[in-house]
Biopython code that builds the backbone (N, CA, C, O; Angstrom):
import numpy as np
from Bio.PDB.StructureBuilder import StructureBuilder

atoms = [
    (1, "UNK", "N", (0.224, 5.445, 14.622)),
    (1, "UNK", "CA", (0.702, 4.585, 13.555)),
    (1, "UNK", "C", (1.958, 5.186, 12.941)),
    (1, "UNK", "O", (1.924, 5.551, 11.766)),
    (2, "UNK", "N", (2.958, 5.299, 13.598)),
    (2, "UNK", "CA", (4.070, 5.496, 12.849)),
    (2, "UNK", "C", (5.045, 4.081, 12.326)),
    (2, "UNK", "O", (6.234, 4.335, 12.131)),
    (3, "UNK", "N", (4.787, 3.248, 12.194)),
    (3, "UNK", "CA", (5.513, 2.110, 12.234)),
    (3, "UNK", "C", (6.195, 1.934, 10.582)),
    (3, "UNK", "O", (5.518, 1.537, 9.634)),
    (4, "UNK", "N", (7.378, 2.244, 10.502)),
    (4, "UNK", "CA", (7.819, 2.398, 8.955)),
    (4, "UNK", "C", (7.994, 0.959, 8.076)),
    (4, "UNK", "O", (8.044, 0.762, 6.862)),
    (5, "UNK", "N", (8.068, 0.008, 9.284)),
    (5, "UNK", "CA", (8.516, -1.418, 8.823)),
    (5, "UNK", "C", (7.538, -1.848, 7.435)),
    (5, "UNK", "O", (6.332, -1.681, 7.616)),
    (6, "UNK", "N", (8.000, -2.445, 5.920)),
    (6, "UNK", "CA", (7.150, -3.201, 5.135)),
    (6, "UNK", "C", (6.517, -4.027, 6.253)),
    (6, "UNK", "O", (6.891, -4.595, 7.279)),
    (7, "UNK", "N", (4.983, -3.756, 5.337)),
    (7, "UNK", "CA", (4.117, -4.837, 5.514)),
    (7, "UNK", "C", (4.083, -5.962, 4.566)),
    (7, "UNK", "O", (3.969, -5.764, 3.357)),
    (8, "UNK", "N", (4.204, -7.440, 5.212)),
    (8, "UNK", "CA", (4.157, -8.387, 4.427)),
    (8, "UNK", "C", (3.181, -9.208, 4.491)),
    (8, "UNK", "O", (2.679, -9.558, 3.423)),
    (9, "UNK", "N", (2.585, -9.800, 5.899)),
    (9, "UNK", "CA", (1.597, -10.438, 5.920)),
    (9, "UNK", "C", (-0.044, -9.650, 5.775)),
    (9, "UNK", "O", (-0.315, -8.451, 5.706)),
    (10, "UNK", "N", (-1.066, -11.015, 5.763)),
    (10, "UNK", "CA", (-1.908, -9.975, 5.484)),
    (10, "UNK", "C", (-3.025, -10.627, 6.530)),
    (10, "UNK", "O", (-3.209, -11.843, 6.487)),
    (11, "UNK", "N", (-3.489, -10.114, 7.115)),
    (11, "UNK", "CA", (-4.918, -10.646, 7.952)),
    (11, "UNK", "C", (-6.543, -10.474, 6.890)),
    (11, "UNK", "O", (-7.147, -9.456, 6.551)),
    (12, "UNK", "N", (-6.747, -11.522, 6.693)),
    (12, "UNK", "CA", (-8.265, -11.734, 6.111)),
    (12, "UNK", "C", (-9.807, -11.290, 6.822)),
    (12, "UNK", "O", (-9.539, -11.705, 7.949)),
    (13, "UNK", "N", (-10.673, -10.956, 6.906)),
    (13, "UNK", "CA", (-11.868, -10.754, 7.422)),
    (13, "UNK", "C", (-13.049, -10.986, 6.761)),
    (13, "UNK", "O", (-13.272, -10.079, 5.958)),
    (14, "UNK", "N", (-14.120, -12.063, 6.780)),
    (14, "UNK", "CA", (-15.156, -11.888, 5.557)),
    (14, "UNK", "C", (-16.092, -11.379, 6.676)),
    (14, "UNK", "O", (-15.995, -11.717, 7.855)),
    (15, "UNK", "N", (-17.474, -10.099, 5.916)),
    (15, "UNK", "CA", (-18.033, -9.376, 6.540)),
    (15, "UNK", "C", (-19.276, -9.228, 5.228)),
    (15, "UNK", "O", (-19.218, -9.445, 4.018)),
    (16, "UNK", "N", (-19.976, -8.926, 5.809)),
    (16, "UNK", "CA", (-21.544, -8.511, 4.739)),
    (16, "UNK", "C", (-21.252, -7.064, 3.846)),
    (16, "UNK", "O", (-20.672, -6.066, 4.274)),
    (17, "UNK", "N", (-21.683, -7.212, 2.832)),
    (17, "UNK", "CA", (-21.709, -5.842, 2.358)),
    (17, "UNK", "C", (-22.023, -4.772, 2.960)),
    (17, "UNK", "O", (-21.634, -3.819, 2.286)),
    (18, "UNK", "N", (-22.517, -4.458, 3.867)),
    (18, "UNK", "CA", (-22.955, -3.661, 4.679)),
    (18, "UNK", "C", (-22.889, -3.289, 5.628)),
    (18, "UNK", "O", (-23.684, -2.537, 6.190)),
    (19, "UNK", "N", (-21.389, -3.975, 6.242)),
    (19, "UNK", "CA", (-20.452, -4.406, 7.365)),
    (19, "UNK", "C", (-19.727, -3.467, 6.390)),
    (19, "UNK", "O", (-19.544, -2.263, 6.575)),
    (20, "UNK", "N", (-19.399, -4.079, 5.486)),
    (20, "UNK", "CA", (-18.385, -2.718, 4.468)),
    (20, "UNK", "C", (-18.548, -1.760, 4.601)),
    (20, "UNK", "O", (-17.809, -0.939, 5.143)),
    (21, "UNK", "N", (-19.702, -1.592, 4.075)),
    (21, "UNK", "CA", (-19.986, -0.283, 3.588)),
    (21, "UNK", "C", (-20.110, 0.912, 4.728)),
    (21, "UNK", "O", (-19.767, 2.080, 4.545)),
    (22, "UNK", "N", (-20.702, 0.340, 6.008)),
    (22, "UNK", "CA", (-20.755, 1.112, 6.698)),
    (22, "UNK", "C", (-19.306, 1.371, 7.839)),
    (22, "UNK", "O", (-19.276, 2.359, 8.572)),
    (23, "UNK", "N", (-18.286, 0.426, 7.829)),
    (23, "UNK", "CA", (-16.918, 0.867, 8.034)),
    (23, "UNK", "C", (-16.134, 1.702, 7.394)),
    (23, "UNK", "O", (-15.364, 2.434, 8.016)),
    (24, "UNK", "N", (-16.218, 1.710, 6.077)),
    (24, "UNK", "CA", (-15.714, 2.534, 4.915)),
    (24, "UNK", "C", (-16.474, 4.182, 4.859)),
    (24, "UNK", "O", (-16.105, 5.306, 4.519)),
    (25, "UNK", "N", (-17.275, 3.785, 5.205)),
    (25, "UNK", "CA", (-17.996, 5.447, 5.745)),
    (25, "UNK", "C", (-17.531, 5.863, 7.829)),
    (25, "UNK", "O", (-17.874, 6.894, 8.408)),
    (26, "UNK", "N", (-17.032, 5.143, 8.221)),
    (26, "UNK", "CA", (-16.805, 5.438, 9.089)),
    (26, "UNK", "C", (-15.729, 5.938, 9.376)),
    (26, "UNK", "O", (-15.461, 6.914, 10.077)),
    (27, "UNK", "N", (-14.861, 4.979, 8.598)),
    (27, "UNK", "CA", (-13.606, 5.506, 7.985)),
    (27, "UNK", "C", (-13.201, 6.663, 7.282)),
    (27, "UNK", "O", (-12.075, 7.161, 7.306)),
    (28, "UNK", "N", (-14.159, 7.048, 6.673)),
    (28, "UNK", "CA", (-14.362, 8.312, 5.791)),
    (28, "UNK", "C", (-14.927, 9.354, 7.021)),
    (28, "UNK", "O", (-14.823, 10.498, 6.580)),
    (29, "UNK", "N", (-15.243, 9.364, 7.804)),
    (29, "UNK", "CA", (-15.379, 10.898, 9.430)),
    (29, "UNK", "C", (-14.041, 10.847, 9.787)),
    (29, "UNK", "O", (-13.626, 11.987, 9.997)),
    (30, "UNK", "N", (-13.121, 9.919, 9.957)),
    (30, "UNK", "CA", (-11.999, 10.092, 10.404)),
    (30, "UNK", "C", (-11.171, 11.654, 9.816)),
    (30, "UNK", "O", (-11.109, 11.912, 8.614)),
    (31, "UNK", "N", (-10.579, 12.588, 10.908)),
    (31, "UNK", "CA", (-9.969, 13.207, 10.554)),
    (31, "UNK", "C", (-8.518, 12.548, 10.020)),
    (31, "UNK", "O", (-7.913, 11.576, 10.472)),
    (32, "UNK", "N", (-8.113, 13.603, 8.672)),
    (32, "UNK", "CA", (-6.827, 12.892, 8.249)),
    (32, "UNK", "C", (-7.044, 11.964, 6.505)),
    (32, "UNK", "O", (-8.040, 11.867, 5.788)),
    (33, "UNK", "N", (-5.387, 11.334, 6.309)),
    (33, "UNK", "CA", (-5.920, 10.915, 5.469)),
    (33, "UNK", "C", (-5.771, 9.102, 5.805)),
    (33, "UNK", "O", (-4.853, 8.324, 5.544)),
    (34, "UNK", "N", (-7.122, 8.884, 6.493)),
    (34, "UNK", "CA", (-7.079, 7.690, 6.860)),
    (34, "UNK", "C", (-7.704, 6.445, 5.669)),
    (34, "UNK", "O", (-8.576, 6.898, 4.928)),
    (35, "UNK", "N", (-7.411, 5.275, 5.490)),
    (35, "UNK", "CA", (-7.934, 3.753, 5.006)),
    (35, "UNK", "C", (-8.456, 3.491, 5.708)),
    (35, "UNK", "O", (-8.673, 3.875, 6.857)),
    (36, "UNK", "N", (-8.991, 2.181, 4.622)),
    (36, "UNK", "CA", (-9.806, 1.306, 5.344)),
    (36, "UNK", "C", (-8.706, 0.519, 6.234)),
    (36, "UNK", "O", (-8.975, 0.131, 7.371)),
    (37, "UNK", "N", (-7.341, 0.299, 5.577)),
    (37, "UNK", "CA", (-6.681, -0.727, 5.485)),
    (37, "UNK", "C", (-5.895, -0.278, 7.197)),
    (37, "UNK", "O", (-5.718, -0.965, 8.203)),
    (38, "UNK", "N", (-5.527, 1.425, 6.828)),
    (38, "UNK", "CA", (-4.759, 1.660, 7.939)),
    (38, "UNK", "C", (-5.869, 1.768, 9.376)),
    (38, "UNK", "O", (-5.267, 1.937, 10.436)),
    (39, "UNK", "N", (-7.484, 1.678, 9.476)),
    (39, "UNK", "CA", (-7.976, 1.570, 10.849)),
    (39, "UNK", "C", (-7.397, 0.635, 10.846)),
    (39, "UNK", "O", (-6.245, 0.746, 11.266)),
    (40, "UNK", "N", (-7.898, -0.893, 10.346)),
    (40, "UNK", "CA", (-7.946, -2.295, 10.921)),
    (40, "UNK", "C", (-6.546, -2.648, 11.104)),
    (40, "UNK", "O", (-6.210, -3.623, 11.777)),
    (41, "UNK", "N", (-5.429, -1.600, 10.309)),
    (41, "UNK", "CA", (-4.247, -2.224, 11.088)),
    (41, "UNK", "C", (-4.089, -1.571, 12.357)),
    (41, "UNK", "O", (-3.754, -2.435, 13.168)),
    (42, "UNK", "N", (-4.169, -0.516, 12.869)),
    (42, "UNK", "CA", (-4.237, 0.412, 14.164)),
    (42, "UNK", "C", (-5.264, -0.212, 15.378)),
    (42, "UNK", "O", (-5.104, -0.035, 16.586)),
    (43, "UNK", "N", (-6.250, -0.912, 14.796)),
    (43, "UNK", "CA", (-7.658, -1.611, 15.560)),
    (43, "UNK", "C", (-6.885, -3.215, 15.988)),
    (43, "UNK", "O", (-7.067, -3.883, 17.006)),
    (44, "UNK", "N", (-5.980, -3.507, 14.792)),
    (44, "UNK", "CA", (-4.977, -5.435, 15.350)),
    (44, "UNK", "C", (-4.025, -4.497, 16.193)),
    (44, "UNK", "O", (-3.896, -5.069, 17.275)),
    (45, "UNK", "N", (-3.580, -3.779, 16.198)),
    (45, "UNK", "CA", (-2.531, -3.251, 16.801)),
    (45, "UNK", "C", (-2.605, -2.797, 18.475)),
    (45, "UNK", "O", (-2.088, -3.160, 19.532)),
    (46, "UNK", "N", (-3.397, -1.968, 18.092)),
    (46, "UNK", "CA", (-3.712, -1.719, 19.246)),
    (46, "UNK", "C", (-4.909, -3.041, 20.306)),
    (46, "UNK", "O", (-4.935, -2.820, 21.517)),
    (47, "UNK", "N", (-5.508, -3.889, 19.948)),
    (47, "UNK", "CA", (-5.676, -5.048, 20.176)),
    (47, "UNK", "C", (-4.933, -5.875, 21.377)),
    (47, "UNK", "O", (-5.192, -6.198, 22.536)),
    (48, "UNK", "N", (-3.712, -6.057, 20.310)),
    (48, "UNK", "CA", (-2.484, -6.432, 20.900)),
    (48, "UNK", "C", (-1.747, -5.993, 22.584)),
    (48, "UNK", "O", (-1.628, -6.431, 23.728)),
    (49, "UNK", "N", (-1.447, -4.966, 21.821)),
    (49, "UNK", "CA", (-1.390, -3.845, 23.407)),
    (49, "UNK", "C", (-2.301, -3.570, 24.405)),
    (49, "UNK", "O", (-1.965, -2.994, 25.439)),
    (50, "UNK", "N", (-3.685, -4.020, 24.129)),
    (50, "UNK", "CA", (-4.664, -3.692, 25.334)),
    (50, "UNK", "C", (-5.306, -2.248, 25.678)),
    (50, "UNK", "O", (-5.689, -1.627, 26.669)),
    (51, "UNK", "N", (-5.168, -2.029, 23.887)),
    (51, "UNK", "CA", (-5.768, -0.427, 23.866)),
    (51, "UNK", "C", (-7.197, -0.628, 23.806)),
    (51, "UNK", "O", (-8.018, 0.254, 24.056)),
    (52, "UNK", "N", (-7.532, -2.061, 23.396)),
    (52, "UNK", "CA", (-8.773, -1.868, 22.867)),
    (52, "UNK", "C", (-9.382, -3.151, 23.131)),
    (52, "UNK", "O", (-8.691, -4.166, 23.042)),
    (53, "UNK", "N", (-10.924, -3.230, 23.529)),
    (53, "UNK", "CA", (-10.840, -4.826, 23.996)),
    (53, "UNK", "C", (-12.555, -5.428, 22.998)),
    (53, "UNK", "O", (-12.950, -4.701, 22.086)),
    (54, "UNK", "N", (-12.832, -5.881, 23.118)),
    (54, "UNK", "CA", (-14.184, -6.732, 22.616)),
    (54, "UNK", "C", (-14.618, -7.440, 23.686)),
    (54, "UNK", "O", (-14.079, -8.192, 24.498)),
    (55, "UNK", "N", (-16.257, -6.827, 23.415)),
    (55, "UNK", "CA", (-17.427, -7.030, 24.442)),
    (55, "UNK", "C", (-18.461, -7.849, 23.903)),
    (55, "UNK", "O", (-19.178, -7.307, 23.063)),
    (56, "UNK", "N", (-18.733, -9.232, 24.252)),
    (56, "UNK", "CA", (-19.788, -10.037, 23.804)),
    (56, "UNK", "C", (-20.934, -8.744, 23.545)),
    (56, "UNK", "O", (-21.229, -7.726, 24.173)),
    (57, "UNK", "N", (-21.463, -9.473, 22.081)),
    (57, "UNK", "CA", (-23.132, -8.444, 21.914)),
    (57, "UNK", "C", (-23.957, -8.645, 22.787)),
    (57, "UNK", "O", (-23.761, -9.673, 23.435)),
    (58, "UNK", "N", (-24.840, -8.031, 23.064)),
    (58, "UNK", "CA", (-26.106, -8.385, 23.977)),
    (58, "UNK", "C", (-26.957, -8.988, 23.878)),
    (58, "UNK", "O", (-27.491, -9.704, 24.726)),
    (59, "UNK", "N", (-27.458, -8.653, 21.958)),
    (59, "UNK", "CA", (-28.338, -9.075, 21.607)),
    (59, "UNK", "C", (-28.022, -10.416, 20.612)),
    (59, "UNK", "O", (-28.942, -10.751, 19.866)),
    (60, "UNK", "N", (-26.944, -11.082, 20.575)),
    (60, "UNK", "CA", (-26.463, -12.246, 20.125)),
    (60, "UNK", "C", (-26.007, -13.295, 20.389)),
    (60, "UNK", "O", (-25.475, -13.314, 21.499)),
    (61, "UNK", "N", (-25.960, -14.743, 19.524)),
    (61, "UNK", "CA", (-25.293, -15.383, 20.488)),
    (61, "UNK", "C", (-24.139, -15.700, 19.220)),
    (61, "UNK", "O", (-24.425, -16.256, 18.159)),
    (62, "UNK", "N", (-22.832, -15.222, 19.597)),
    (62, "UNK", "CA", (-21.439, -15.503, 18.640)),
    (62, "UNK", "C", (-21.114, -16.612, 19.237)),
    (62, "UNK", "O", (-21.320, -16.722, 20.446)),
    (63, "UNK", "N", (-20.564, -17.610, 18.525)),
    (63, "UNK", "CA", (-19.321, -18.560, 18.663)),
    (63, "UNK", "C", (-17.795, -18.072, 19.308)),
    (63, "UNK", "O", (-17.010, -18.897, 19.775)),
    (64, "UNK", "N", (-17.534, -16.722, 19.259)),
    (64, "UNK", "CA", (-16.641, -16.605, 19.552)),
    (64, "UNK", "C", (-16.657, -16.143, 21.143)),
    (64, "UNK", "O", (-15.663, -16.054, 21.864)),
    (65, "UNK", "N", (-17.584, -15.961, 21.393)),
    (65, "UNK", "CA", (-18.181, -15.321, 22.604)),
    (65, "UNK", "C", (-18.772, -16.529, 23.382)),
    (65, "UNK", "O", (-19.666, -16.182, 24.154)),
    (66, "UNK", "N", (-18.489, -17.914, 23.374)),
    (66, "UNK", "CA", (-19.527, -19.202, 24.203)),
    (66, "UNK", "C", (-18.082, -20.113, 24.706)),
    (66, "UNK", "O", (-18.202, -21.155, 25.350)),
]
sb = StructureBuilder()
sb.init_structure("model")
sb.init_model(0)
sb.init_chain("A")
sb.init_seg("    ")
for serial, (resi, resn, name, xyz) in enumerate(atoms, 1):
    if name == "N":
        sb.init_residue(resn, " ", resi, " ")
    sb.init_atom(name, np.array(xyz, "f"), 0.0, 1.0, " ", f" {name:<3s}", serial, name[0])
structure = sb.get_structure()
């Protein structure tokens, strides 16, 4: 994440409290001084580029996944 450019737009996510809470602690093992804000921009980012991909759950059935 070196990217110096202002950030202007903003990407939204609604998630359970507990979807929070337990990212924000995950976030918190990260060596460094990492955010919440700077994973999920590094997680769209790398996204993008094909660093990182998403795997239907096993045990679910998502809409985004049918």
């Amino acid at each position: 994440m070196t990217d110096p450019k202002p950030k202007q737009d903003v990407l939204y996510a609604r998630v359970t409290p507990e979807v929070k809470v337990r990212f924000a602690e995950a976030v918190a093992r990260l060596a460094g001084p990492w955010t919440c804000s700077d994973v999920l921009r590094e997680l769209a980012v790398a996204f993008i580029e094909g660093r990182v991909s998403v795997q239907p759950p096993s045990d679910k059935k998502e809409n985004l996944f049918q």
